[in-house]
C-alpha positions as CSV (number, residue, x, y, z in Angstrom):
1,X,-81.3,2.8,-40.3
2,X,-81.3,0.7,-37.3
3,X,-77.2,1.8,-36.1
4,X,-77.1,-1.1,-33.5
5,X,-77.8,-3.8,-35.8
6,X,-74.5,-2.3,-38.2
7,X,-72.5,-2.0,-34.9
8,X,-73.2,-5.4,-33.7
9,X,-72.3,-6.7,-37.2
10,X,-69.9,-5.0,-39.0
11,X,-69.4,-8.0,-41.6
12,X,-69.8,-5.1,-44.7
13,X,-66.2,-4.0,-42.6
14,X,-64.6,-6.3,-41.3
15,X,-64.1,-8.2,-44.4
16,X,-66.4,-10.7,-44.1
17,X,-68.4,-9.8,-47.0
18,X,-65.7,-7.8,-49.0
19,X,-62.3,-7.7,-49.8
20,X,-61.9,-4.1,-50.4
21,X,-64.1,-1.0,-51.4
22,X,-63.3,1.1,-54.7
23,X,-62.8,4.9,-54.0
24,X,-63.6,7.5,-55.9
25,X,-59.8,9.7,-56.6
26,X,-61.4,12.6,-54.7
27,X,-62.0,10.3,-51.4
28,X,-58.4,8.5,-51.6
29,X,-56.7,12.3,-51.9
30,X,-59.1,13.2,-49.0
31,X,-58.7,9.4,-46.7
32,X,-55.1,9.4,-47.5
33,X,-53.3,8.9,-44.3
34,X,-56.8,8.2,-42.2
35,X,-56.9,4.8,-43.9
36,X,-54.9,2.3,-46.0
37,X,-55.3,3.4,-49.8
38,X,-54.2,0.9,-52.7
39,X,-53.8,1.4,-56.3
40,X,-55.9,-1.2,-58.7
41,X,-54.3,-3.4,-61.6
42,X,-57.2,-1.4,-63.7
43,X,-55.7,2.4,-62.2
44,X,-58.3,3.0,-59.7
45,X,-58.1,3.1,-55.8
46,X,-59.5,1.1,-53.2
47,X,-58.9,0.9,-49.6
48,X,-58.3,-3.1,-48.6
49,X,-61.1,-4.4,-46.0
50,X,-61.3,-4.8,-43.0
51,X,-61.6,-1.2,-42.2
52,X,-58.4,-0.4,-40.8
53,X,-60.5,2.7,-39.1
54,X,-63.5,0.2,-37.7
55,X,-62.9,0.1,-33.7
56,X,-63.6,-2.9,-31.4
57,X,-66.6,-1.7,-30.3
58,X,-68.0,-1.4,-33.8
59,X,-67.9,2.0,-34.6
60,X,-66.3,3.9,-37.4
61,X,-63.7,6.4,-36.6
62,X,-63.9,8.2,-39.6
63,X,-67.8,8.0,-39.5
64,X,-68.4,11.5,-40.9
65,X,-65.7,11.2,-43.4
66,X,-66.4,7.8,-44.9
67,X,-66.5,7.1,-48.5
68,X,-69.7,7.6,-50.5
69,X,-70.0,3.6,-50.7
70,X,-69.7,3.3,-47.0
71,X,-72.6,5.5,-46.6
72,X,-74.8,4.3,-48.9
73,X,-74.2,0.3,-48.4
74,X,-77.1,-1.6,-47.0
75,X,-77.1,-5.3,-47.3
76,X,-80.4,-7.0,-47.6
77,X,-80.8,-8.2,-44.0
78,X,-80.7,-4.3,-43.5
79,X,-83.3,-3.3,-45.9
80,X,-85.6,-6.2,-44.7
81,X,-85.3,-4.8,-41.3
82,X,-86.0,-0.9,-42.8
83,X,-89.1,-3.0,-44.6
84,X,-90.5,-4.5,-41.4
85,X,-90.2,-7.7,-43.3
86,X,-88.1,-9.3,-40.7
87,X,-87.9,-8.0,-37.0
88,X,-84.4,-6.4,-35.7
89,X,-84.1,-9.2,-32.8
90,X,-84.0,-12.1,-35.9
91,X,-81.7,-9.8,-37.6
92,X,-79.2,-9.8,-34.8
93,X,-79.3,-13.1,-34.3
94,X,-78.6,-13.8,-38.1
95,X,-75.3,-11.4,-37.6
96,X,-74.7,-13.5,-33.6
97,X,-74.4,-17.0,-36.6
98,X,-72.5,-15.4,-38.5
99,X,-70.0,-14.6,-36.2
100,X,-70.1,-17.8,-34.0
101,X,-69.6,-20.0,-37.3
102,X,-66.3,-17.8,-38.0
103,X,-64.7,-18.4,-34.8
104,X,-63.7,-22.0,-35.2
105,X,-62.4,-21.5,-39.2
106,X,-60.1,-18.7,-37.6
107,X,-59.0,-21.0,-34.7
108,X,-58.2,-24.0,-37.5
109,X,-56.3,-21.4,-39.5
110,X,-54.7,-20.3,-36.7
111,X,-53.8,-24.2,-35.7
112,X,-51.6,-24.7,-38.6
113,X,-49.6,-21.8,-38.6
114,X,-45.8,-21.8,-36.7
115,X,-46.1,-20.4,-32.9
116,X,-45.7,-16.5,-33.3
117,X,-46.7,-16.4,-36.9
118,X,-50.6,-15.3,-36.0
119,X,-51.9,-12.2,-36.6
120,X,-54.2,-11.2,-33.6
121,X,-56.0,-8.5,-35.5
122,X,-57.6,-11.1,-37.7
123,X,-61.0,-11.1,-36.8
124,X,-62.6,-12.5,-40.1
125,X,-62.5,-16.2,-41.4
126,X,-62.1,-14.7,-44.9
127,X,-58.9,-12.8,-43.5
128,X,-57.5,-15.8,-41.6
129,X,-58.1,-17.6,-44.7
130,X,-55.9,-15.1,-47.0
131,X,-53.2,-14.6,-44.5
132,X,-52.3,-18.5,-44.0
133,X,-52.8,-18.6,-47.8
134,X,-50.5,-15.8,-48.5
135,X,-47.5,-17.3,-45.7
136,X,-47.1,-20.1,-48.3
137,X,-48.7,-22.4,-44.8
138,X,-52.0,-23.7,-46.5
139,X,-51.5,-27.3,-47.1
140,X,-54.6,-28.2,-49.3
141,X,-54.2,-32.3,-47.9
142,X,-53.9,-30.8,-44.3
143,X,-57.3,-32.3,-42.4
144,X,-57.2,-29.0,-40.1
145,X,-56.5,-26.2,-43.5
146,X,-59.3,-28.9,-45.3
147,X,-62.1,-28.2,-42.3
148,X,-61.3,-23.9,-42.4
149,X,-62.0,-23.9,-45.9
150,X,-65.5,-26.4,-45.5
151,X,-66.2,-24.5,-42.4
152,X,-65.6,-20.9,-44.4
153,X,-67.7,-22.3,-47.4
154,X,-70.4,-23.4,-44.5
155,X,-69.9,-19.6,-43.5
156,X,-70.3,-18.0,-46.5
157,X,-73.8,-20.2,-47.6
158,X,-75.1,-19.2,-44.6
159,X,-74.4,-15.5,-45.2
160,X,-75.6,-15.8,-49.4
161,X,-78.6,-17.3,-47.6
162,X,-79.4,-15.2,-44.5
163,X,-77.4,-11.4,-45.9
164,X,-77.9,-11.2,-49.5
165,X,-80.9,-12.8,-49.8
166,X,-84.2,-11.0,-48.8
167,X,-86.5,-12.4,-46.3
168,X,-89.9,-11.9,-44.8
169,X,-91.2,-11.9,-41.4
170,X,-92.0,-15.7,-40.4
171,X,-95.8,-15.8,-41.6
172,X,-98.3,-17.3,-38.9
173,X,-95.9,-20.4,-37.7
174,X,-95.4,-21.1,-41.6
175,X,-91.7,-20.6,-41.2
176,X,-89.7,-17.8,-43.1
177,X,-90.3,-17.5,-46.8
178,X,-88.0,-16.6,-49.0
179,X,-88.3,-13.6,-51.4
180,X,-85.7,-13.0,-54.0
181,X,-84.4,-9.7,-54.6
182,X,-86.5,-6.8,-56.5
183,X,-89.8,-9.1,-56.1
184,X,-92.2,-8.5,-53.5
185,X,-94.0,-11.4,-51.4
186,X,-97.1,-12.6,-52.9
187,X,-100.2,-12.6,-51.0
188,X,-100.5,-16.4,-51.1
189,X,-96.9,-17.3,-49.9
């Protein structure tokens, strides 16, 4: 597992890429009171993302702790790095867009909110989308609310296209080919 490219991205907790993580009833009884656990409409538990346990410099503090899901969660741009189909230096620069491209949909969502009413813990667009959303200060004919959803949507294509899709090493200058998941690269792409 290459641990500085999941340091230096974090998007699996900082809700980027989920909205909260199912736990099992023996890791909410165990968590409990080291991190936020819900209840489900359907009875289960989860614990909301982002992490309430992830620290600003990217490291769990519950690392040897963390539920089962945590531990076993690679996204693809992971796995293609664990493959040598794509290079770690490509793969942090994948996570470096990622992050850049969130910073001005939190800025716009953070534009149309009252002075005072901002969160400064927000550090996904996802979650700066939800919490103007959830103030009842989304205005869906507001040009500035309009531009953090397109820019969020621009986001999140981005991250379908680069994260959860797998990729191979650029081939001999013929770009990067795409390979969808479970099928390996044929010999002629």
């Amino acid at each position: 597992m290459d641990d500085n490219l999941c340091t230096s991205c974090n998007l699996c907790c900082d809700g980027t890429l989920f909205n909260s993580l199912a736990l099992t009833s023996a890791e909410a009884a165990r968590l409990n009171g080291d991190i936020i656990v819900r209840a489900t409409p359907q009875g289960g538990q989860e614990m909301p993302q982002p992490c309430t346990r992830l620290g600003a410099c990217g490291k769990c503090a519950i690392y040897e702790a963390r539920p089962g899901k945590c531990r076993s969660y690679k996204c693809d741009l992971l796995k293609d790095v664990e493959a040598g189909e794509i290079d770690a230096g490509f793969a942090r620069t994948v996570v470096a867009r990622v992050k850049a491209m969130q910073a001005p949909c939190i800025a716009a969502c953070r534009s149309v909110l009252p002075d005072g009413a901002w969160d400064d813990s927000i550090s996904s667009a996802h979650e700066a989308i939800e919490f103007v959303v959830a103030r009842g200060a989304a205005d869906m004919e507001d040009p500035v609310f309009v531009e953090a959803l397109f820019l969020w949507n621009v986001c999140m294509s981005y991250i379908r296209l680069r994260i959860q899709t797998r990729w191979r090493q650029p081939d001999e200058g013929k770009g990067v080919s795409r390979v969808h998941r479970g099928t390996e690269p044929s010999a002629a792409a």
